[in-house]
C-alpha positions in Angstrom: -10.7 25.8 -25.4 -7.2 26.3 -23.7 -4.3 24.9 -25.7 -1.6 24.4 -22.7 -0.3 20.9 -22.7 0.6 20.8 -18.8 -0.3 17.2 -17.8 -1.9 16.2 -14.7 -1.7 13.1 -13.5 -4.9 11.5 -10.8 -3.6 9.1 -8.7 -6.0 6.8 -6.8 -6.6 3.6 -5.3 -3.0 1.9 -3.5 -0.1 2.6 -3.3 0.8 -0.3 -6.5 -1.4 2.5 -8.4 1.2 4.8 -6.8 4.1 3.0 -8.3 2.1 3.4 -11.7 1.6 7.1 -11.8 5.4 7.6 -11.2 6.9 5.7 -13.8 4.5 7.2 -16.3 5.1 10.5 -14.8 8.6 9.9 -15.1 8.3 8.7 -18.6 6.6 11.7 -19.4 8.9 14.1 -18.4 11.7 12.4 -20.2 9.8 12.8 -23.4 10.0 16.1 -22.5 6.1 16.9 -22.2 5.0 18.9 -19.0 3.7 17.9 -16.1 1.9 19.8 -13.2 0.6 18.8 -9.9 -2.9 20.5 -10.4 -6.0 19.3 -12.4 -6.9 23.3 -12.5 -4.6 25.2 -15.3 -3.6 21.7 -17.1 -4.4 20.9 -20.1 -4.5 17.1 -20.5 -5.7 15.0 -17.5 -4.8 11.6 -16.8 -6.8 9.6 -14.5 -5.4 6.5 -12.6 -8.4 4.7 -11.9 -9.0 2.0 -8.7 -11.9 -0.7 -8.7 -10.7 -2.9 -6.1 -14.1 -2.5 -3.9 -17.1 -1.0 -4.9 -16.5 2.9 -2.7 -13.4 2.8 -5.1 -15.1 2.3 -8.0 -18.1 5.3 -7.0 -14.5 7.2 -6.0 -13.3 6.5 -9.7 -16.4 7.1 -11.5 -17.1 10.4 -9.4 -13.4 11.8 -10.5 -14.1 10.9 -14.1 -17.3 12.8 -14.2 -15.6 16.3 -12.4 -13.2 15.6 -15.0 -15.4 15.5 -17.8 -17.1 18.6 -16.3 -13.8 20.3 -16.7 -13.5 19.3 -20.2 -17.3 20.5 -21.5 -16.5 23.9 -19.5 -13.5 23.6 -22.1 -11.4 23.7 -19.3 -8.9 21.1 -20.5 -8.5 20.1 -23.8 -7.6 16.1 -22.9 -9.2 13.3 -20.5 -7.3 10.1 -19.7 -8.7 6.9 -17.9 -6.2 4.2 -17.3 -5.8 1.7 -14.4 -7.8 -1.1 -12.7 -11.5 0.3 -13.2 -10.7 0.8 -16.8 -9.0 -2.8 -17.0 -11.9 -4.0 -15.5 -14.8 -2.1 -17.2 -13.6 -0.4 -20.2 -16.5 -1.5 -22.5 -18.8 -0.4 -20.4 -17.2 2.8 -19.2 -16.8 3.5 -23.1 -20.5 3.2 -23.4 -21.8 5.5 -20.0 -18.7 8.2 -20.4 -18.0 8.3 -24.1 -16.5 12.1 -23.2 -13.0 10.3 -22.0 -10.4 10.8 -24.9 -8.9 7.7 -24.3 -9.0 4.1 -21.9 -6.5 2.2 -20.8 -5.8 -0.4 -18.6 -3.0 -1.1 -16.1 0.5 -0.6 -17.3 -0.1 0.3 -20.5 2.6 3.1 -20.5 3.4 2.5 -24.2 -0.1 3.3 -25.1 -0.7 6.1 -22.8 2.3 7.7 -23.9 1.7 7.6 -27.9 -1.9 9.3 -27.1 -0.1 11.8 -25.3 2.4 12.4 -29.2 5.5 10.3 -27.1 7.0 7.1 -26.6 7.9 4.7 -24.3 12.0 5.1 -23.2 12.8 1.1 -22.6 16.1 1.9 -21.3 14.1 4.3 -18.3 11.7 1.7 -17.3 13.3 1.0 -13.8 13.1 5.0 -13.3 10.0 7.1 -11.6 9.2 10.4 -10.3 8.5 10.4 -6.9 5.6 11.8 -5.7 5.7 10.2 -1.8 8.7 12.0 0.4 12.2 11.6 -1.5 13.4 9.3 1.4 10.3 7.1 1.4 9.8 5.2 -1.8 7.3 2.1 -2.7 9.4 -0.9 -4.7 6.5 -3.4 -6.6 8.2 -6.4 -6.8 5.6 -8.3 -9.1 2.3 -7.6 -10.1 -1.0 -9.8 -10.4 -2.1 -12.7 -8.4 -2.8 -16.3 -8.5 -4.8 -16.4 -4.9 -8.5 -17.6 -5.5 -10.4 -15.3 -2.7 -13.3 -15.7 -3.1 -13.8 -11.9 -2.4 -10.9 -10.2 -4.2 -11.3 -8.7 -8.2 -7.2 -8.1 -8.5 -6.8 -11.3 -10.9 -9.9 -9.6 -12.8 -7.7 -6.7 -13.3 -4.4 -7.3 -12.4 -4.1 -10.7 -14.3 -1.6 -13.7 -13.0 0.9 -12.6 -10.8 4.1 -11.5 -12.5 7.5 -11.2 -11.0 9.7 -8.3 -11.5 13.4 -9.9 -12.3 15.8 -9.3 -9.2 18.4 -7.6 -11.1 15.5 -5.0 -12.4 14.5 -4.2 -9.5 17.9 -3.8 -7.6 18.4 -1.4 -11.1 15.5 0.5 -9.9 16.1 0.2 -5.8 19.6 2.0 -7.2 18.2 4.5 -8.9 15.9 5.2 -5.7 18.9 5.2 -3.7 20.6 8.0 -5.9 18.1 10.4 -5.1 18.2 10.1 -1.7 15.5 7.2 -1.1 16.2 5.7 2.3 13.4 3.7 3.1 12.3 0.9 0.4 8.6 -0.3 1.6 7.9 -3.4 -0.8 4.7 -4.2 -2.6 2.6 -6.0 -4.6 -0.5 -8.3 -4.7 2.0 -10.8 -2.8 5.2 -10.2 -1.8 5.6 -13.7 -0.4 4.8 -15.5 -3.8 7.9 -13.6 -5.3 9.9 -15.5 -7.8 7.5 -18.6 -8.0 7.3 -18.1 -11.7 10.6 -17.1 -13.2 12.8 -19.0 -10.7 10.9 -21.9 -10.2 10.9 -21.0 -6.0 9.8 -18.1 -3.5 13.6 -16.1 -3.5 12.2 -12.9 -1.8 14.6 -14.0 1.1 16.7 -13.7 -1.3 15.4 -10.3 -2.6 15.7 -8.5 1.0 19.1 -9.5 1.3 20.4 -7.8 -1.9 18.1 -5.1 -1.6 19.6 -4.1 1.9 23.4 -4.7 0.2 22.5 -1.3 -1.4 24.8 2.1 -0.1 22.1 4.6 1.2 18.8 2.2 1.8 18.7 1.7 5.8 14.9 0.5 6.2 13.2 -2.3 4.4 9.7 -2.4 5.1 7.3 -5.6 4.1 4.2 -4.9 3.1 1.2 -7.4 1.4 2.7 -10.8 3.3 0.2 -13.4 2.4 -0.1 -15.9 5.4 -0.8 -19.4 3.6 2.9 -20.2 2.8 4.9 -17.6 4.5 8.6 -18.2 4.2 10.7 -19.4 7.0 13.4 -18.4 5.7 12.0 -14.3 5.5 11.3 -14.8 9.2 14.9 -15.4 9.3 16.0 -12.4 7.2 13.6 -10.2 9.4 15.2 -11.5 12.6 18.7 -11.1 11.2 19.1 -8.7 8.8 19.4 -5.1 10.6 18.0 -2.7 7.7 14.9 -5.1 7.0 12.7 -4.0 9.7 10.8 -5.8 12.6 7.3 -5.4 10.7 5.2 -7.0 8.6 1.8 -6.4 7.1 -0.3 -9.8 6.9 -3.8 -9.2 5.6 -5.3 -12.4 7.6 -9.1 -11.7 6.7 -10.3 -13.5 9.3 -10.0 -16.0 11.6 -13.0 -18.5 11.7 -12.3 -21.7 9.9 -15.9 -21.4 8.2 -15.3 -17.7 6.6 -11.9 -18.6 5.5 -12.6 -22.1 3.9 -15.8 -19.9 1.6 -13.2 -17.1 1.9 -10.5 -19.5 -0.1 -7.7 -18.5 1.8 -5.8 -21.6 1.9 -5.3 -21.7 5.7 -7.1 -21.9 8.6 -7.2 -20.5 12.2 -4.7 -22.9 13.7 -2.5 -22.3 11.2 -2.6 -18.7 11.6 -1.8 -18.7 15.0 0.9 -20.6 14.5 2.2 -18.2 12.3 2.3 -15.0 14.4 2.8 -17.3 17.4 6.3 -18.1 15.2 7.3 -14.3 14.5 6.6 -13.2 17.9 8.8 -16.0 19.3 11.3 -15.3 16.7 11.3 -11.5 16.9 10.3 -10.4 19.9 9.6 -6.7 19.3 8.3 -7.3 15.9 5.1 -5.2 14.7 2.3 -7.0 13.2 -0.2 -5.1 10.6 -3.1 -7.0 9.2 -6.5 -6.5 7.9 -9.9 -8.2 8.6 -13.5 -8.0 6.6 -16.8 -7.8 8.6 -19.9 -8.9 6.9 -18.8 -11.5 4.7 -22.0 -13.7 3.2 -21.2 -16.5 5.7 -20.3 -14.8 8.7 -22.7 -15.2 11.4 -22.5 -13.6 15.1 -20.6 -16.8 16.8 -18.2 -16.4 14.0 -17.5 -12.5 14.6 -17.7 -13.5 18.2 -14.6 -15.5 17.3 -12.8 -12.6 15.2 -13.1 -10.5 18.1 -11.7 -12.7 21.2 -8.7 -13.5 18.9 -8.5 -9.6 18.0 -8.3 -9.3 22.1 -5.8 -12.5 22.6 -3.5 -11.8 19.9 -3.2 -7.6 20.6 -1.9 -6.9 17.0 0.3 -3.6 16.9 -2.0 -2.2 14.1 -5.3 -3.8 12.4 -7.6 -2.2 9.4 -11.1 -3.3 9.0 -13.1 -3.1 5.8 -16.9 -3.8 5.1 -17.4 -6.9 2.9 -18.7 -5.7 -0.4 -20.1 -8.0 -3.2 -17.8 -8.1 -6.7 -19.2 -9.4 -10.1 -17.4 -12.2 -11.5 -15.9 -13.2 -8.4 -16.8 -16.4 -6.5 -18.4 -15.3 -3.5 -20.7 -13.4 -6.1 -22.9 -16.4 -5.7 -23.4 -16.2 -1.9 -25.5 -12.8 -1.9 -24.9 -9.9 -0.2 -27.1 -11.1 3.0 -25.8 -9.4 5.9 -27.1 -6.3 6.3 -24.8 -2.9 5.4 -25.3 -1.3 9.3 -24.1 -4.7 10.5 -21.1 -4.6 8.7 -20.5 -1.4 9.7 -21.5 -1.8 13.1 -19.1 -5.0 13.7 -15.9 -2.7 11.7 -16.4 -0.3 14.0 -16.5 -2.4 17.3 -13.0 -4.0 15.3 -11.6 -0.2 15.5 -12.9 0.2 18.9 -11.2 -3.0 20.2 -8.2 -2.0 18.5 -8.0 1.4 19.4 -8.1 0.0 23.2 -5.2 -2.4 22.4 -3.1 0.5 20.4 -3.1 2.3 23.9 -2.1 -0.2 25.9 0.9 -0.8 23.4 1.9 2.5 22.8 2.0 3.2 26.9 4.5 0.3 27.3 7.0 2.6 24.8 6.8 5.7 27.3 10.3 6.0 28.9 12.1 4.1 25.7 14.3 5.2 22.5 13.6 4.6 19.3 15.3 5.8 16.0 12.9 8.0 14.0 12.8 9.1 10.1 11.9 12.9 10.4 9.1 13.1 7.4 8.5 17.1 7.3 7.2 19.9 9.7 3.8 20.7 11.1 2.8 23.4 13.6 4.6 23.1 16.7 6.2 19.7 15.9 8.7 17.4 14.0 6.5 14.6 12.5 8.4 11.1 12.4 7.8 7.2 11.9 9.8 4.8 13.6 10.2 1.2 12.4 7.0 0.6 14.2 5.0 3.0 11.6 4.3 2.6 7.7 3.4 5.6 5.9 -0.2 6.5 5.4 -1.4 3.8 7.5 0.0 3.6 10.5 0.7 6.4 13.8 3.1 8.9 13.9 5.5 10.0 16.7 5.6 14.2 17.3 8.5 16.0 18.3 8.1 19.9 19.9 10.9 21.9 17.8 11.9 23.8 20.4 14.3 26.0 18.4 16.6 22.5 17.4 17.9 22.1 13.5 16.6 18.9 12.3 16.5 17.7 8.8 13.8 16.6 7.2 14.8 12.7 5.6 16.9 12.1 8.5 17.5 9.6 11.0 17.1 10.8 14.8 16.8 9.0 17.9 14.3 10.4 20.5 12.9 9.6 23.7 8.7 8.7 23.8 7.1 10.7 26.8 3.9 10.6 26.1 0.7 9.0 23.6 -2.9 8.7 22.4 -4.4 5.9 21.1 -2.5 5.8 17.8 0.5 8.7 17.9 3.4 8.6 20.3 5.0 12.1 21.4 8.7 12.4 22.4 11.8 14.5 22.5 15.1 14.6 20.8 18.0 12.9 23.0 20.7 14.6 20.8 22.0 12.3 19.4 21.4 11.5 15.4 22.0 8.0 14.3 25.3 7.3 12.4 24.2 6.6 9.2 
């Protein structure tokens, strides 16, 4: 049995599980314990679980059991579940993988930590260890959610939805800043329901503002935008404020009034065409993200007939699609599971096709223009950036030949697009780097 007491830490899931894993990882290095980036040569590993959908929970469950593989080779002396599947399911994971040292659920830093011989540093709470790019950092701005989807298990493991005070998180948006954070890409189950419940109102108008007041942030990205009740006044911000940028992720579901009255959205397909028809007035060159589900229990051809032609009106900047798939104790529960798994597949993948088409068609309009570019590292040939168009992870990227020319990684350029694909948009350095 080995007897180091490196610490490896498993993120998966989203990036709020990202968030997670770095203020335990910072907490844990402030305790002075070790950490290492490699399950292979630690000795304690710590498993941040996901069990949003069920290929998340077969992801979890499938690095639990390599882990406890490690652990009866004698490989590693600890094993560590926390997060959502072990919020969700820790009685039963208990039972099937009694191997696992310890459960937790979400957040439970305190408890982690004392398993682990430390303790939780109040006074460091607002402080993480990066584990994205130094200039790219995630800020969760509340956690939970009071949204009744019929679809969605967060509340199941996530609980109400919690704001983060304002002052805490400018603290932490600070202490991002210090270490050379540049772009802050907000989070959470909602970001539009921020402040509800500890100042009586939605303030994330608010939030943006003061969050962009802060020496060294320049982009403020908004993620997790739910449509129902989104804020006039953050349309505003987004049009006005220069470091909050001209993109917004709306995860709209879908778009037939009959799917998203059993869906429980709390809006239908007028209104959410009024919406984007709204941001698009307001701010022209704004990028829309959202998300859609194919195959939900109630979702017959005419109604995915109806998804698509508003997929092919509307010409979103970037869509995901995901397969509908059936969660215990939710209320679509009930419904079944009666559309069949190829033609859930089959429609997601027409969705991508469709998209992929209109991504094209968008990203050959931008041939010939400037845009100001975040350089995120090096690979092959080329400089890899994001402009404001781009989120990480999710969205395309825009290549830059190196052709012998000093750039620095975490830095602003501004470049010239000559060419695309589908998703990714190639261009060249105009010489000049932006001012800030």
């Amino acid at each position: 049995m080995k007897t180091n007491d490196k610490i490896n830490i498993i993120t998966l899931g989203c990036s709020k599980n990202t968030v997670d894993s770095e203020r335990l990882m910072h907490q844990i290095r402030m305790n002075n314990l070790k950490l290492t980036d490699e399950s292979e040569g630690a000795g304690t590993i710590i498993i941040n679980t996901c069990g949003f959908i069920e290929a998340a929970k077969e992801e979890s469950i499938n690095t639990i059991l390599n882990a406890v593989a490690l652990k009866q080779e004698g490989k590693i002396n600890k094993l560590i579940v926390a997060g959502c599947l072990s919020e969700r399911y820790k009685s039963e994971l208990q039972k099937e993988i009694p191997e696992v040292d310890a459960y937790f659920g979400t957040e439970n830093y305190e408890g982690i930590l004392k398993e682990l011989g430390g303790e939780l540093k109040y006074n460091l709470l607002g402080e993480r260890y990066l584990t994205t790019p130094s200039h790219t950092a995630y800020l969760k701005i509340s956690e939970g959610c009071d949204h009744p989807c019929s679809f969605c298990a967060i509340p199941l493991m996530r609980g109400k939805h919690k704001s983060k005070r304002m002052e805490d998180l400018i603290r932490e948006a600070e202490f991002l800043a210090r270490n050379n954070t540049k772009e802050l890409i907000l989070i959470a189950q909602d970001t539009t329901d921020y402040g509800k419940d500890i100042y009586d109102k939605r303030v994330l108008s608010e939030l943006l503002n003061k969050l962009s007041e802060i020496d060294g942030i320049e982009w403020i990205r908004l993620m997790y935008a739910y449509p129902s009740h989104f804020p006039g006044d953050v349309i505003d911000v987004i049009a006005e404020n220069p470091k909050v940028l001209n993109y917004v992720d709306i995860p709209l579901q879908h778009i037939s009034d009959k799917v998203l009255k059993s869906m429980r959205r709390g809006v239908t397909g007028k209104r959410t065409r009024e919406l984007i028809s709204k941001l698009r007035d307001r701010i022209p060159d704004i990028v829309i993200r959202t998300t859609f589900i194919t195959g939900y229990p109630n979702e017959t051809e005419d109604d995915f007939q109806e998804l698509k032609d508003f997929i092919s009106e509307t010409k979103f900047e970037r869509i995901g699609a995901f397969t509908f798939s059936m969660e215990e104790n939710t209320s679509s529960f009930i419904l079944g599971d009666p559309v069949p798994e190829k033609v859930k597949i089959e429609r997601k993948e027409i969705l991508m096709e469709l998209q992929k088409e209109i991504s094209f068609e968008k990203n050959k309009e931008l041939i010939g223009k400037k845009l100001k570019v975040l350089i995120e590292r090096t690979e092959g040939d080329f400089y890899i950036g994001r402009s404001y168009r781009d989120a990480p992870e999710v969205d395309g990227e825009i290549l830059i030949p190196l052709n012998g020319i000093d750039v620095k990684e975490g830095n602003f350029y501004y470049v010239k697009v000559t060419d695309c694909n589908e998703y990714d948009l190639f261009a060249k350095f105009t010489g000049k780097e932006s001012e800030k």
